[in-house]
C-alpha positions in Angstrom: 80.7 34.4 126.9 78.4 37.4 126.3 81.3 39.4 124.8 82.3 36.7 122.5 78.7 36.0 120.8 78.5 40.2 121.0 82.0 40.2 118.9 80.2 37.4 117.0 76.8 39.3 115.8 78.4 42.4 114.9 81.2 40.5 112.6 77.9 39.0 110.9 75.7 41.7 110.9 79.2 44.0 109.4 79.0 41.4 106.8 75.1 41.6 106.2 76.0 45.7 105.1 78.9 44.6 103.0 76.4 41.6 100.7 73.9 44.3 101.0 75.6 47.0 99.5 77.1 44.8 97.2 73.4 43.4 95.9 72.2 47.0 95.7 75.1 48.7 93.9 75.1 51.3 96.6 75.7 52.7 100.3 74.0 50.5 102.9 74.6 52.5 106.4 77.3 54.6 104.9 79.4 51.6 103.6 79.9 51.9 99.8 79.6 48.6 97.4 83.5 47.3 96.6 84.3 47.0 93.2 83.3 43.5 91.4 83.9 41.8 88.5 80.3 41.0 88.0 77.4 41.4 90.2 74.9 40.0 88.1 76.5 36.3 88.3 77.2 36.9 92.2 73.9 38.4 93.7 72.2 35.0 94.2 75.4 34.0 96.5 75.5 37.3 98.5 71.9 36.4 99.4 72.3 32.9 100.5 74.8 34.3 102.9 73.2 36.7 104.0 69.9 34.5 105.0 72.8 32.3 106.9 73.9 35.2 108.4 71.0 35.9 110.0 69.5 32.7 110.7 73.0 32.1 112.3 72.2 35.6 114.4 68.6 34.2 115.0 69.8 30.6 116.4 72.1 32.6 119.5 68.9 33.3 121.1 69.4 36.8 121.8 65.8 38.7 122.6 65.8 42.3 119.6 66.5 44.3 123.4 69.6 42.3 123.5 70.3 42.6 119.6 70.0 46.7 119.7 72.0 47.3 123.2 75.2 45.2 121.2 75.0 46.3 117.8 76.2 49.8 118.3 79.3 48.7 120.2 81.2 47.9 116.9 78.7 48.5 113.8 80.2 52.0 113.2 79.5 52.5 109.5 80.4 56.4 109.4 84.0 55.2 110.7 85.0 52.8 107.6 86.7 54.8 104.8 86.4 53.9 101.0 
């Protein structure tokens, strides 16, 4: 059970870096911004998920020891290629 809700924070918190980047036009923990057709229009969507994201994160009860013992195990920025 613990390795599924793990599996399950670092696929959101991999997305949270991705919206990030893409609201910032740049790098967010080594992950470069993909190409879109126009951020403007889309920034305001990125950030509702985001804040689902996390309140999604928050709601699994995990304590912030918890949180920074899993997050390494598979939020390897330096590892993705663009």
């Amino acid at each position: 059970m613990t390795q599924k809700l793990g599996k399950q924070i670092r696929g959101k918190t991999y997305q949270i870096i991705v919206h990030l980047a893409r609201i910032l036009g740049q790098a967010v923990a080594d992950y470069q911004p993909d190409h879109q057709q126009n951020p403007g229009r889309d920034r305001s969507h990125w950030w509702q998920e985001i804040k689902e994201w996390l309140r999604q994160i928050r709601d699994m009860g995990w304590s912030e020891k918890q949180l920074l013992r899993e997050l390494p195990k598979g939020v390897r920025p330096s590892k993705r290629k663009t």
